[in-house]
N, CA, C and O atoms as CSV, one atom per row, in Angstrom:
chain,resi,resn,atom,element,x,y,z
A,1,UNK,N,N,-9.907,0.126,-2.616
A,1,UNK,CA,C,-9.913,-0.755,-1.465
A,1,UNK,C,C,-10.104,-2.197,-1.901
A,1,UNK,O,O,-9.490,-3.152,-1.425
A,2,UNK,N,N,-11.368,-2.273,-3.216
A,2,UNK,CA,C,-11.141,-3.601,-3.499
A,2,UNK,C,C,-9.817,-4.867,-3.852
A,2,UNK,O,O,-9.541,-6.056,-3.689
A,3,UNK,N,N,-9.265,-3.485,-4.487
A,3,UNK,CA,C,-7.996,-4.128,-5.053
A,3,UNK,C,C,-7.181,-4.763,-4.412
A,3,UNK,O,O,-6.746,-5.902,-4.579
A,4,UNK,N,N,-6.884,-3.680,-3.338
A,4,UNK,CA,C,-5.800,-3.903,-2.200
A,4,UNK,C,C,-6.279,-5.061,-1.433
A,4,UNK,O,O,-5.555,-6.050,-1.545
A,5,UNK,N,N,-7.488,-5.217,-0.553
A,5,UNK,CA,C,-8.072,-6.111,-0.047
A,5,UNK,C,C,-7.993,-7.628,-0.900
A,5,UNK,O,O,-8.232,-8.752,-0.460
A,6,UNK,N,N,-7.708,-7.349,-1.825
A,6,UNK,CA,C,-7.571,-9.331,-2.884
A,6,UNK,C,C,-6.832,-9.292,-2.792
A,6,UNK,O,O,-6.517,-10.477,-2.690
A,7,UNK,N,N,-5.239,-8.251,-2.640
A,7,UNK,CA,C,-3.928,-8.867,-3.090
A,7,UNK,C,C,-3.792,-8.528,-3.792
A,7,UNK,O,O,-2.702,-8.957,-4.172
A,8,UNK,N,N,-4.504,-7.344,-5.050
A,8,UNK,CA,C,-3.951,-6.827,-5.969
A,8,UNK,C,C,-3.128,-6.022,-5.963
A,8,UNK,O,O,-3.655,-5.021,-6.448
A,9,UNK,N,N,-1.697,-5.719,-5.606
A,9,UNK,CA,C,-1.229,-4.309,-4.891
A,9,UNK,C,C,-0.601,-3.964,-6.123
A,9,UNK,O,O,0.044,-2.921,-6.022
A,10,UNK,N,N,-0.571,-4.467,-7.205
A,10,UNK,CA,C,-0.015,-3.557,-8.490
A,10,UNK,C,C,-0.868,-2.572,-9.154
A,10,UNK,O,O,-0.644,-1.461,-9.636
A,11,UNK,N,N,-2.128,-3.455,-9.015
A,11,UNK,CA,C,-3.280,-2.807,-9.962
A,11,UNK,C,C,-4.058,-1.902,-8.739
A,11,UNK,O,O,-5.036,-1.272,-9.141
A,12,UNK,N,N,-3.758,-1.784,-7.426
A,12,UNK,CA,C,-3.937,-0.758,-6.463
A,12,UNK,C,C,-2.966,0.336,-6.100
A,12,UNK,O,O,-3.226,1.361,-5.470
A,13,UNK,N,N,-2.016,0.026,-6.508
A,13,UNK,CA,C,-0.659,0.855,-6.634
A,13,UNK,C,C,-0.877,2.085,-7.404
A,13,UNK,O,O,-0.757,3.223,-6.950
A,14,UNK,N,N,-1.349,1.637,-9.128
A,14,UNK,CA,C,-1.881,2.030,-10.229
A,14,UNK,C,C,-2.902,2.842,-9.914
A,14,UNK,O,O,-2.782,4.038,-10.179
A,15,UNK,N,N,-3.777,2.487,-9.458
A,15,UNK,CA,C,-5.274,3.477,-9.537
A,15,UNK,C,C,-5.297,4.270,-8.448
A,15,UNK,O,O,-6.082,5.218,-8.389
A,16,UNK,N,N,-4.195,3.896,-7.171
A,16,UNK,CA,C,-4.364,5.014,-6.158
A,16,UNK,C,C,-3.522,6.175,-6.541
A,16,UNK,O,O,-3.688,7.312,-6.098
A,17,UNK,N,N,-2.480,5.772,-7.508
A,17,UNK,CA,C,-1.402,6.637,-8.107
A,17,UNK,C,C,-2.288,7.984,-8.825
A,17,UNK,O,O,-2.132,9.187,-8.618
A,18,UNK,N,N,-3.297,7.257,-9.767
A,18,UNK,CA,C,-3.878,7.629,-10.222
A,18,UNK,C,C,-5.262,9.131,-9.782
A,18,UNK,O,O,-5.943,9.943,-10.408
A,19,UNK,N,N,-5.014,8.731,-8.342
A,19,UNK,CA,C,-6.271,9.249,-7.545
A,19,UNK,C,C,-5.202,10.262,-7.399
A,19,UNK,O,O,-5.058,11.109,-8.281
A,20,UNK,N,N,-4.350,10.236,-6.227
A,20,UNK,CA,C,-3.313,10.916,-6.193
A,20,UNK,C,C,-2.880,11.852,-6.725
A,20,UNK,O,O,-2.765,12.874,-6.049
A,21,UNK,N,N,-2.550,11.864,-7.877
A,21,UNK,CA,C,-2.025,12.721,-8.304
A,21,UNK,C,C,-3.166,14.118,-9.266
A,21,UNK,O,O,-2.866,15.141,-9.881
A,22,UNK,N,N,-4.022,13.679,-9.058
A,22,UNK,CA,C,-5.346,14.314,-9.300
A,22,UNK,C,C,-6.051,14.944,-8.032
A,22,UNK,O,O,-7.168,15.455,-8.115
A,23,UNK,N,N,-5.346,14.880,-6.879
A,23,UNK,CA,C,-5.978,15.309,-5.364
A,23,UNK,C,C,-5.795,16.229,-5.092
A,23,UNK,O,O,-4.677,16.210,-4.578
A,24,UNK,N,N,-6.447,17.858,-5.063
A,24,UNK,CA,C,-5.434,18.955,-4.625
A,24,UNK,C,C,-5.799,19.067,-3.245
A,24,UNK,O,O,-6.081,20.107,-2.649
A,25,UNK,N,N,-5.772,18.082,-2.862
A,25,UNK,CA,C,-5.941,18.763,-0.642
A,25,UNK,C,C,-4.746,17.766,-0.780
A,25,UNK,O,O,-4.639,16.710,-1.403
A,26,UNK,N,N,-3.722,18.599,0.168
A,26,UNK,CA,C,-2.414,18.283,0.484
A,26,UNK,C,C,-2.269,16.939,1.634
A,26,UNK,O,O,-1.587,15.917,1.560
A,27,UNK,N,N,-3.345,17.490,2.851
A,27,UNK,CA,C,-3.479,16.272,3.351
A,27,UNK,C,C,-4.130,15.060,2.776
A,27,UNK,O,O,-3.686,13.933,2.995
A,28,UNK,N,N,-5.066,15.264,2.123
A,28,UNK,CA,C,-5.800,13.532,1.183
A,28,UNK,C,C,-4.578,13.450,0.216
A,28,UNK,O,O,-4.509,12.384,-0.395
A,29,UNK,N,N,-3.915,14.069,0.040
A,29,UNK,CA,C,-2.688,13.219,-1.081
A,29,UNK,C,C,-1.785,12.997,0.029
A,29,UNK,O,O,-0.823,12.317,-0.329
A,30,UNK,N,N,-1.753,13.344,1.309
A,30,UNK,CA,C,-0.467,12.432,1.591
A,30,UNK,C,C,-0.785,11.239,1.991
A,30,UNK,O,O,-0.004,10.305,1.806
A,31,UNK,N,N,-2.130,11.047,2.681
A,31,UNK,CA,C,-3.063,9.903,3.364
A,31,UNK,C,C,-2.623,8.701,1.743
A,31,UNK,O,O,-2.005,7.638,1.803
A,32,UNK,N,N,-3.025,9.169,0.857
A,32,UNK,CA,C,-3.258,8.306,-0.408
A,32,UNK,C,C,-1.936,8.045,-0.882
A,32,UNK,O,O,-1.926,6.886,-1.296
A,33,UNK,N,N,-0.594,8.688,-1.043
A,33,UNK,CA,C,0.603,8.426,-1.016
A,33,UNK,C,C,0.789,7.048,0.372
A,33,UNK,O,O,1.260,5.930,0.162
A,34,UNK,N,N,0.442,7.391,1.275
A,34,UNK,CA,C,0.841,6.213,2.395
A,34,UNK,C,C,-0.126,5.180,1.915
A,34,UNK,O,O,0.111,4.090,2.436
A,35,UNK,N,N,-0.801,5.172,1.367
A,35,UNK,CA,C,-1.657,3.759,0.652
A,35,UNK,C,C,-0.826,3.199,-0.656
A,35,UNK,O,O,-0.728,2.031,-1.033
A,36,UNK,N,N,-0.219,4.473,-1.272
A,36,UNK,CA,C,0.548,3.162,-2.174
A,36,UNK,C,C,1.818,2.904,-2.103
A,36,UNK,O,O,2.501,2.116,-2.757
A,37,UNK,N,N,2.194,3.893,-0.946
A,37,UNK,CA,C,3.555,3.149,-0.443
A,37,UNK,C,C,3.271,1.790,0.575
A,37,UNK,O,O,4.124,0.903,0.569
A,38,UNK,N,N,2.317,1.676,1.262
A,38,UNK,CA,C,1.750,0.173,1.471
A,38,UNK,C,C,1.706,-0.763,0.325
A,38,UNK,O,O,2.414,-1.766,0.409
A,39,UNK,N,N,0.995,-0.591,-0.713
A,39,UNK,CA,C,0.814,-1.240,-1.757
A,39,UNK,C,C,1.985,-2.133,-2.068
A,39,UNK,O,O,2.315,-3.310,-1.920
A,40,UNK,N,N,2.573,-0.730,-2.697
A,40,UNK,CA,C,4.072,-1.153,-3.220
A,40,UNK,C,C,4.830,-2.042,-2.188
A,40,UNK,O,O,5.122,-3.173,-2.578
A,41,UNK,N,N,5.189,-1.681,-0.915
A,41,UNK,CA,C,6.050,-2.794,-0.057
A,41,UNK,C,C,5.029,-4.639,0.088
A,41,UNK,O,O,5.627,-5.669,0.397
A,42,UNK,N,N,3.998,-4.611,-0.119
A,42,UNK,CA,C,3.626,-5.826,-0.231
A,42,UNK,C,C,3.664,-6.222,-1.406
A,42,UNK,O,O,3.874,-7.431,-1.312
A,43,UNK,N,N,3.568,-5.872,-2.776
A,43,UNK,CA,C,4.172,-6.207,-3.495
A,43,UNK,C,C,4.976,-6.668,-3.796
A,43,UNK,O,O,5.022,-7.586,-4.615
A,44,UNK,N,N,6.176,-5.994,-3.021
A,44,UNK,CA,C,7.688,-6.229,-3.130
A,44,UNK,C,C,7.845,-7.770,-2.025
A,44,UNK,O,O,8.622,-8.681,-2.310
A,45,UNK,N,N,6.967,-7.783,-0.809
A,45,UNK,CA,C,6.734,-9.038,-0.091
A,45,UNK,C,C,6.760,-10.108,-0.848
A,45,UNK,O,O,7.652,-10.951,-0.955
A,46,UNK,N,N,5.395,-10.012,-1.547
A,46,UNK,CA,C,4.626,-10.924,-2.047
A,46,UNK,C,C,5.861,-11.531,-3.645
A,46,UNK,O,O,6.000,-12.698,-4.012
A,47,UNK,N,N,6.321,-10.695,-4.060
A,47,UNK,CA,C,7.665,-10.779,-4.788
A,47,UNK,C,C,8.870,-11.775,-4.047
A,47,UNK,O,O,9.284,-12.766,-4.649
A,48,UNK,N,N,9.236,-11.512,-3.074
A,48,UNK,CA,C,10.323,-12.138,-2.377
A,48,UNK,C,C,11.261,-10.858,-2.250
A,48,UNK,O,O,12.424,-11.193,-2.023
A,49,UNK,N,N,11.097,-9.679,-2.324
A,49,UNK,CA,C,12.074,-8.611,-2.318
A,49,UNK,C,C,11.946,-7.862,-0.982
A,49,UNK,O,O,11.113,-6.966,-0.851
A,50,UNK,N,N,12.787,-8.237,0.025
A,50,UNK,CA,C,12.680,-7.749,1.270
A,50,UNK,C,C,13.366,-6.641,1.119
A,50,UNK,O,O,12.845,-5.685,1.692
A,51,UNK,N,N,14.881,-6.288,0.251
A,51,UNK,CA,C,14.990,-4.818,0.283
A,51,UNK,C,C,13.922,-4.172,-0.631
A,51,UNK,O,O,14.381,-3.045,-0.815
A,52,UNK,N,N,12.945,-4.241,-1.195
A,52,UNK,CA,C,12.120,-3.201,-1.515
A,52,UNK,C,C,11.239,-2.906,-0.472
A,52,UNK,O,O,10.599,-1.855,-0.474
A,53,UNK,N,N,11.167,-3.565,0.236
A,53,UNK,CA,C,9.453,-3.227,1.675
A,53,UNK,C,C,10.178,-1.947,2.436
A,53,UNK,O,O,11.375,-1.668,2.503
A,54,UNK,N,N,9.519,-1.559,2.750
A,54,UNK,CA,C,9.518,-0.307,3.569
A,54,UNK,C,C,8.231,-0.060,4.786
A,54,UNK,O,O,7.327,-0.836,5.096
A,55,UNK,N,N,8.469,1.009,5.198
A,55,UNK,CA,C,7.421,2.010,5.963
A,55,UNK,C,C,7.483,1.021,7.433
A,55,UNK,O,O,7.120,-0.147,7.290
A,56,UNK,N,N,7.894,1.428,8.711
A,56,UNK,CA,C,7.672,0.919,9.689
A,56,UNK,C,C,6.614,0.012,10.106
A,56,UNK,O,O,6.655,-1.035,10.752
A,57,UNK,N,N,5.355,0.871,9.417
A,57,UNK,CA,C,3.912,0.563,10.016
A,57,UNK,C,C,3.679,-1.048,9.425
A,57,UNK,O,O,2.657,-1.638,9.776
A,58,UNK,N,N,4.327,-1.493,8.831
A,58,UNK,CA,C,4.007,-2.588,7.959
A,58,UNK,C,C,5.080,-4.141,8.387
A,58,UNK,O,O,4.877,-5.290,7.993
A,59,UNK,N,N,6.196,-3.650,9.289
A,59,UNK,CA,C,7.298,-4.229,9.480
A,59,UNK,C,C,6.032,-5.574,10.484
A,59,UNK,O,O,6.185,-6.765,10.214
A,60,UNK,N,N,5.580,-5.407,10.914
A,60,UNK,CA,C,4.833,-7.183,11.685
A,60,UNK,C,C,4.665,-7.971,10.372
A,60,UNK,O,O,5.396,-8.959,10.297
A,61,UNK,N,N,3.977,-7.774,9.479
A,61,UNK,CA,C,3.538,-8.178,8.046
A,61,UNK,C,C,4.680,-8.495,7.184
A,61,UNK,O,O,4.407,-9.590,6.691
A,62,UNK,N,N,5.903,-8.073,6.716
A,62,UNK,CA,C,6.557,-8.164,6.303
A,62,UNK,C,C,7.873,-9.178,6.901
A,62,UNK,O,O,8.512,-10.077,6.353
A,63,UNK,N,N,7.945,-8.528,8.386
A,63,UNK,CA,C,9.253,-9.583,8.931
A,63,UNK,C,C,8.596,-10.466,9.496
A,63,UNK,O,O,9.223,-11.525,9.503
A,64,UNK,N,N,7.327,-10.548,10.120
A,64,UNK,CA,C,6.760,-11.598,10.783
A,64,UNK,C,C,5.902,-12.337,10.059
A,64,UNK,O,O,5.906,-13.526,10.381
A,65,UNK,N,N,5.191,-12.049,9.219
A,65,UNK,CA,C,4.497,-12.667,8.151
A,65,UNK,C,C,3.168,-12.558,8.798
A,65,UNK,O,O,3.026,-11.529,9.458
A,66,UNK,N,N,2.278,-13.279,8.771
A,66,UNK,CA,C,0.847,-12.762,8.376
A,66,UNK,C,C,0.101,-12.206,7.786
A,66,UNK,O,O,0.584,-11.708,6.768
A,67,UNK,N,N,-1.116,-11.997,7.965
A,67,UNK,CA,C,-1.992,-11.259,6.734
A,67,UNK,C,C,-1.636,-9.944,6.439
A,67,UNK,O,O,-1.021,-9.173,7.176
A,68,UNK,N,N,-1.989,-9.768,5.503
A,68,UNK,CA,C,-1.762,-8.415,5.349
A,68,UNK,C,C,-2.837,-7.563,5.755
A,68,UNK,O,O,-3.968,-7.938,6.064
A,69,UNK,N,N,-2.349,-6.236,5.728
A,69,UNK,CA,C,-3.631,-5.237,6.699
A,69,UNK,C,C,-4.620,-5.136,5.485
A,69,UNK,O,O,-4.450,-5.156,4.266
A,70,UNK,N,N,-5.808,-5.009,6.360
A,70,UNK,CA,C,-7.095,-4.769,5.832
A,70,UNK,C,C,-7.253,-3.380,5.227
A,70,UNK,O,O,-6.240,-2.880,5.715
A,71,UNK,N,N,-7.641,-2.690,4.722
A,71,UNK,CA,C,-8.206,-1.252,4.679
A,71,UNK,C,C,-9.294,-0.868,5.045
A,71,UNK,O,O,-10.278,-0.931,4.307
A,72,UNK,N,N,-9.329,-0.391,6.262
A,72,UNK,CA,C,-10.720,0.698,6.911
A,72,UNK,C,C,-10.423,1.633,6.033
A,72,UNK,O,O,-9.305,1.675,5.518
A,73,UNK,N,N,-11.597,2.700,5.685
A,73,UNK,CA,C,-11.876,4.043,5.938
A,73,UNK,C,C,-12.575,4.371,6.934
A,73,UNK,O,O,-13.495,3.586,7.168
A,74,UNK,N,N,-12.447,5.559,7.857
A,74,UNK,CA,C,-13.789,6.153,8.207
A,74,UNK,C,C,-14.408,6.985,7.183
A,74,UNK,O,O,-15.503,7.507,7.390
């Protein structure tokens, strides 16, 4: 969360990848897959690469600009 929250979305990309693929509950790996497919499309923002962004949930941030989302957990 720290990562992501500064703007690090490479080096959050990386370590959630990391979590991920080490997760055997099917649902916490897909929850954590949709965190670094967030990652990755602000990345690709923060890049200038509008065909790399993806995922609907993210399209205000990306086509409209503003901050980027925060990360809650409950």
């Amino acid at each position: 969360m720290e990562l992501f929250n500064a703007g690090a979305y490479w080096e959050a990309h990386e370590e959630l990848e990391r979590i991920w693929r080490s997760t055997p509950d099917d649902g916490e790996a897909e929850v954590i897959q949709g965190l670094i497919q967030a990652a990755a499309a602000l990345l690709h923002r923060a890049r200038g690469n509008q065909h790399g962004v993806f995922r609907r949930e993210l399209e205000r941030v990306v086509v409209h600009g503003g901050p980027p989302p925060i990360l809650r957990l409950r």
